[in-house]
mmCIF file of the C-alpha atoms, coordinates in Angstrom:
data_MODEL
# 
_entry.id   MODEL 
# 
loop_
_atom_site.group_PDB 
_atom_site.id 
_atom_site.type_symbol 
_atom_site.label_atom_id 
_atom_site.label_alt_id 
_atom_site.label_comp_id 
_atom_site.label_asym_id 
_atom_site.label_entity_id 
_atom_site.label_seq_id 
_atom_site.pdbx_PDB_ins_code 
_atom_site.Cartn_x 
_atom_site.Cartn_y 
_atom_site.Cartn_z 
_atom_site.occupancy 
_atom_site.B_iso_or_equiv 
_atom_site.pdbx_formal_charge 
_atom_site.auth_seq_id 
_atom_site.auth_comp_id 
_atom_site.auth_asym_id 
_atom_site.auth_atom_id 
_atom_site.pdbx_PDB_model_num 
ATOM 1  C CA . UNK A 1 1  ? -7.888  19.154  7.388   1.00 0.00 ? 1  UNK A CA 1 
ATOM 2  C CA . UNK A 1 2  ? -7.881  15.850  5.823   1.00 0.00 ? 2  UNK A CA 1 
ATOM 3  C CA . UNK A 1 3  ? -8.189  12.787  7.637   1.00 0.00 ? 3  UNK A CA 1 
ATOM 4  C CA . UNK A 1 4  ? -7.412  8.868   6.137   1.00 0.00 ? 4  UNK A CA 1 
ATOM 5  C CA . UNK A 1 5  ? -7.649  5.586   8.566   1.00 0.00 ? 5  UNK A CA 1 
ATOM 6  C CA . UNK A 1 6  ? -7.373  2.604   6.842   1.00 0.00 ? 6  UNK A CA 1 
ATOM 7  C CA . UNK A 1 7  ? -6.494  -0.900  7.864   1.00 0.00 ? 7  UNK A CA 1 
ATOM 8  C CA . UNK A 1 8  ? -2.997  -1.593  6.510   1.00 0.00 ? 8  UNK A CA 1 
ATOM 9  C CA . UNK A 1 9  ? 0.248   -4.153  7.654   1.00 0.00 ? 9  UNK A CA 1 
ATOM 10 C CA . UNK A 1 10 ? -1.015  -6.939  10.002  1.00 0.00 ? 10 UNK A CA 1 
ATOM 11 C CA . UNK A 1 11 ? -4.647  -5.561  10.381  1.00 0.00 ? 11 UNK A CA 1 
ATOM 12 C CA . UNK A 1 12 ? -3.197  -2.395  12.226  1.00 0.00 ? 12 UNK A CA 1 
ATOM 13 C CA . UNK A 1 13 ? -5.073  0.585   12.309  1.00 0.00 ? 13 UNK A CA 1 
ATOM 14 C CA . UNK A 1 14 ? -3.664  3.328   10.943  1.00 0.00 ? 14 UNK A CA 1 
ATOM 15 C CA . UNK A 1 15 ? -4.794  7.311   10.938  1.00 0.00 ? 15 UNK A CA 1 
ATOM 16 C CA . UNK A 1 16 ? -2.960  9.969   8.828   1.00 0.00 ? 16 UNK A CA 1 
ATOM 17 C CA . UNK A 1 17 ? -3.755  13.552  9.072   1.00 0.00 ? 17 UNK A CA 1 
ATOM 18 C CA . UNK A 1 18 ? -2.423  16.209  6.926   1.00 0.00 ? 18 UNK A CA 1 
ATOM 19 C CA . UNK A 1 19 ? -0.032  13.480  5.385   1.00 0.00 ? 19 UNK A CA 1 
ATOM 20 C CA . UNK A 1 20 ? 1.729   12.790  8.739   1.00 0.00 ? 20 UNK A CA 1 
ATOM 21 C CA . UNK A 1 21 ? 1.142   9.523   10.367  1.00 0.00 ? 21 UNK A CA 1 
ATOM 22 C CA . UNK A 1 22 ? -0.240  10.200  13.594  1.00 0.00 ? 22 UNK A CA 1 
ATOM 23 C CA . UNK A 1 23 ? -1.616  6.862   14.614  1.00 0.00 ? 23 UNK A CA 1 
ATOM 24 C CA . UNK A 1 24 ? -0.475  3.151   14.545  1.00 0.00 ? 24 UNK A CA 1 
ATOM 25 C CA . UNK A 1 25 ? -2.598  0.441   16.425  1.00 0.00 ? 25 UNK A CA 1 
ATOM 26 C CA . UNK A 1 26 ? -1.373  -3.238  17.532  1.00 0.00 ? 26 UNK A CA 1 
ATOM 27 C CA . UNK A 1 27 ? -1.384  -5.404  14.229  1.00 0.00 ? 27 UNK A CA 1 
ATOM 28 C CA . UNK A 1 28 ? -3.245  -8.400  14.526  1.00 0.00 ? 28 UNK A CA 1 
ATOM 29 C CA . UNK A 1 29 ? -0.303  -10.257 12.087  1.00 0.00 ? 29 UNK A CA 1 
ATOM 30 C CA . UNK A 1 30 ? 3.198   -9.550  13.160  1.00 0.00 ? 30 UNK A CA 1 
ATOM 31 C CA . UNK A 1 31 ? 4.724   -11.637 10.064  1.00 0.00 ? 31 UNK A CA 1 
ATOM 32 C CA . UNK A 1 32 ? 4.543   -11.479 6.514   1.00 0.00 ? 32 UNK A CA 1 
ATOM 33 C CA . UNK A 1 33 ? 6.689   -13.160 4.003   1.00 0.00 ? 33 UNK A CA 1 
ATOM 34 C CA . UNK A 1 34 ? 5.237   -10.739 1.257   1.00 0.00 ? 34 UNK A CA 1 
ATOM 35 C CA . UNK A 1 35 ? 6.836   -7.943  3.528   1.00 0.00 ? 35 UNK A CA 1 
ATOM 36 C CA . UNK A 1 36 ? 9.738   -9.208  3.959   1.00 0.00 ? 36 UNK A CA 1 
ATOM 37 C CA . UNK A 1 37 ? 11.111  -10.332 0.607   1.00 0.00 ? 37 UNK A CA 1 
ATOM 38 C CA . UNK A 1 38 ? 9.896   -7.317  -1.000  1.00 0.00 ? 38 UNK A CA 1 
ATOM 39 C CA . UNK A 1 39 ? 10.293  -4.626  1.399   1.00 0.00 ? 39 UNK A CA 1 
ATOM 40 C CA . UNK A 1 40 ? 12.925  -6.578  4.446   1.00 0.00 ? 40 UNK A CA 1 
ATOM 41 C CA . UNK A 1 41 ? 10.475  -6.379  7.149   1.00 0.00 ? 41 UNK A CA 1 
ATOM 42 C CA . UNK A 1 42 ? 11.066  -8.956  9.369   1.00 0.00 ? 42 UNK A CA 1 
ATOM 43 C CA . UNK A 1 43 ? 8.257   -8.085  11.999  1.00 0.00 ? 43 UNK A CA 1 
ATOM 44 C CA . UNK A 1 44 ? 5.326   -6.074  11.648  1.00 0.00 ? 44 UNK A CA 1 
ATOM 45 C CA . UNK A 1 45 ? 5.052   -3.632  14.795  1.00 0.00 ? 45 UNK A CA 1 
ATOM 46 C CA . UNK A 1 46 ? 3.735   0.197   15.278  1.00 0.00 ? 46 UNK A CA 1 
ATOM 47 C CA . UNK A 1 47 ? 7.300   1.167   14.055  1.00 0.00 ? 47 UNK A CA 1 
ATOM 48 C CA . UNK A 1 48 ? 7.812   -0.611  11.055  1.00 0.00 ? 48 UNK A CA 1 
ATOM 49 C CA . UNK A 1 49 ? 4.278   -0.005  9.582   1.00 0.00 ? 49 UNK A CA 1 
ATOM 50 C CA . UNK A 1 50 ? 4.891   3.808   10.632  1.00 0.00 ? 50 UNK A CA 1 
ATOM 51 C CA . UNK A 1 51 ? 7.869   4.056   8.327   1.00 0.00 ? 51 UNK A CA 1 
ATOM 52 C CA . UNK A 1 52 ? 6.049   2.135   5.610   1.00 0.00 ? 52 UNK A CA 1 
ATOM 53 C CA . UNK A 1 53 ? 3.429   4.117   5.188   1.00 0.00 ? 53 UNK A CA 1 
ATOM 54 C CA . UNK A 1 54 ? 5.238   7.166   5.836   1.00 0.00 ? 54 UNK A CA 1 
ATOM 55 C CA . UNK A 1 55 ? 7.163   5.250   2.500   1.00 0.00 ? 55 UNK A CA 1 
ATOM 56 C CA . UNK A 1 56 ? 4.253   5.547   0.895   1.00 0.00 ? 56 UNK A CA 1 
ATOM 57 C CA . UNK A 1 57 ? 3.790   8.864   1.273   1.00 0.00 ? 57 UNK A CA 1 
ATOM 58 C CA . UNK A 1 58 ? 6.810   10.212  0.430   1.00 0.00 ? 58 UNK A CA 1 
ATOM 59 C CA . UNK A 1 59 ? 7.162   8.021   -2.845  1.00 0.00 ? 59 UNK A CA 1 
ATOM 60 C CA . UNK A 1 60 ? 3.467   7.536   -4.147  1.00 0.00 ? 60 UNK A CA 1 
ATOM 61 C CA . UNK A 1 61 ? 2.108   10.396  -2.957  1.00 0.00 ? 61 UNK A CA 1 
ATOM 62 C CA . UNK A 1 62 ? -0.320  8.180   -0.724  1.00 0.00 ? 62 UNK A CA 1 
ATOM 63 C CA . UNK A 1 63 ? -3.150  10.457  0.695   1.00 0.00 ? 63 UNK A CA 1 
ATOM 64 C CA . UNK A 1 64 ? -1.982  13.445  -1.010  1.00 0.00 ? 64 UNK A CA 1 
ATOM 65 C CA . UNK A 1 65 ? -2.163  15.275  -4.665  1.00 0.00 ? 65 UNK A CA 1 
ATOM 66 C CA . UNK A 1 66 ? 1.048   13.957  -5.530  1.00 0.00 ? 66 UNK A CA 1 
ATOM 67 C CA . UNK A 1 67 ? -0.448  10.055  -5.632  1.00 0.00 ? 67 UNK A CA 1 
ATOM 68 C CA . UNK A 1 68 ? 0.243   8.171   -8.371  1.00 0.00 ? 68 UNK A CA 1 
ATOM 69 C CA . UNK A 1 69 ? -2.805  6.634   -9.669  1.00 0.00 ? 69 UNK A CA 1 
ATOM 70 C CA . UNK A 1 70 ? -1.205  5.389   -12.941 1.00 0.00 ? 70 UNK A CA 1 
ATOM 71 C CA . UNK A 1 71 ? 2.057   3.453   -13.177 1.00 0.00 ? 71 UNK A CA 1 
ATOM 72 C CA . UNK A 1 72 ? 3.951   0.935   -15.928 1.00 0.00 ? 72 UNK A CA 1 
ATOM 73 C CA . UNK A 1 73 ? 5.900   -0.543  -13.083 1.00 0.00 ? 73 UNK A CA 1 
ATOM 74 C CA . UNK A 1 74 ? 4.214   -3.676  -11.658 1.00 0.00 ? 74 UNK A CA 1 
ATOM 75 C CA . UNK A 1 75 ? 6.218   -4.705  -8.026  1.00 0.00 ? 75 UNK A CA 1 
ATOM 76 C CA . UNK A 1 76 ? 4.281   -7.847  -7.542  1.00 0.00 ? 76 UNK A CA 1 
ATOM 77 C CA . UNK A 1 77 ? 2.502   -10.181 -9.551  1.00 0.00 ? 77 UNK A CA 1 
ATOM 78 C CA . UNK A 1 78 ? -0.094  -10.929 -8.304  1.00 0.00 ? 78 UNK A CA 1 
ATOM 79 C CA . UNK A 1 79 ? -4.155  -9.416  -6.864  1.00 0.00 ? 79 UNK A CA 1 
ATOM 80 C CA . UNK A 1 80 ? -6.316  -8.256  -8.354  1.00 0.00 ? 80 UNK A CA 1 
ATOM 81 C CA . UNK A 1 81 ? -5.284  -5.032  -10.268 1.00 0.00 ? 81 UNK A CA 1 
ATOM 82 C CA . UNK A 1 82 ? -1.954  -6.672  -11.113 1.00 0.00 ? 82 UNK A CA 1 
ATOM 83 C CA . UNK A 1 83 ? -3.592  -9.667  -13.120 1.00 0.00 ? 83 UNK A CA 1 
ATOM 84 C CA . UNK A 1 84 ? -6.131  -7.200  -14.992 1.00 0.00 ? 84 UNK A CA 1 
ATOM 85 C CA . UNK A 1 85 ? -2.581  -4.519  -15.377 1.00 0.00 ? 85 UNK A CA 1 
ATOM 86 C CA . UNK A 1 86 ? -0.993  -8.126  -16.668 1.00 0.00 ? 86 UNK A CA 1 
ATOM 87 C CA . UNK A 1 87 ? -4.139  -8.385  -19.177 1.00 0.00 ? 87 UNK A CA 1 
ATOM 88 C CA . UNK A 1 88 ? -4.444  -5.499  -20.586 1.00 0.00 ? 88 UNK A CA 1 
ATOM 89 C CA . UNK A 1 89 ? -0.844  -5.007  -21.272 1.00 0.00 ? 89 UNK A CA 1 
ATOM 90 C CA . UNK A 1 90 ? -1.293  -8.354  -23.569 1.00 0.00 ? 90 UNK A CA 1 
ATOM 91 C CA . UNK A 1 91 ? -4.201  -7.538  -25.230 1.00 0.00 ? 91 UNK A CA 1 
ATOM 92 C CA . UNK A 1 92 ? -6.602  -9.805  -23.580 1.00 0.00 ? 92 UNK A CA 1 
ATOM 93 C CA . UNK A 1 93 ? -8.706  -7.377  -22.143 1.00 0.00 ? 93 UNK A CA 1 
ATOM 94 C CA . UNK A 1 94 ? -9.304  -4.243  -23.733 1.00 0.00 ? 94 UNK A CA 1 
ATOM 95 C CA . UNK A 1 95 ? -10.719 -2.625  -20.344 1.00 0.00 ? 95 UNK A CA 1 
ATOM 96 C CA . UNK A 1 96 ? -11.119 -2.865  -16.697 1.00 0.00 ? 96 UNK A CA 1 
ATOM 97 C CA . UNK A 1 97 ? -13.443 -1.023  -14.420 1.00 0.00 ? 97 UNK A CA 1 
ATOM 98 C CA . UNK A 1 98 ? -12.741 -1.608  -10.897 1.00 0.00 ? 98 UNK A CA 1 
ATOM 99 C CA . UNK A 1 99 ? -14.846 -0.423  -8.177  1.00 0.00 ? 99 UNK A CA 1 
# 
């Protein structure tokens, strides 16, 4: 059995087993404008971060052996691994280690 909690949307806690979502806490932040230009939530609550990650899931293969660890596509612009993605992809830097 594998087991993932992680602190996703708002702060909310958030437990997957097996790749089913079986856990949602309160989230501390119940708005986001990143949230809701990219992905049209308008409130963050147990339900919408439910079908977000379950989202994730299904489409990146989040906690599973599908996951996609390596992508071209870039959805936002910014953080961390997008401004090193950015770099490399210009020739700036010619490689990244991030732990």
């Amino acid at each position: 059995m594998d087991i993932h909690i992680m602190e996703a949307l708002g702060k909310a806690k958030v437990v997957v087993k097996n790749g089913k979502v079986v856990e949602v806490g309160e989230p501390l932040i119940k708005y986001c404008p990143l949230f809701n230009k990219h992905r049209d939530i308008k409130e963050l609550n147990k339900e919408t971060i439910k079908k977000n990650i379950e989202f994730r899931i299904k489409d990146f293969g989040l906690f599973t052996e599908n996951r996609i660890v390596e992508s071209k596509e870039c959805i936002v612009k910014f953080g961390t691994s997008e401004i090193f993605m950015t770099a490399l992809d210009r020739g700036i830097l010619e490689a990244v280690v991030i732990v």
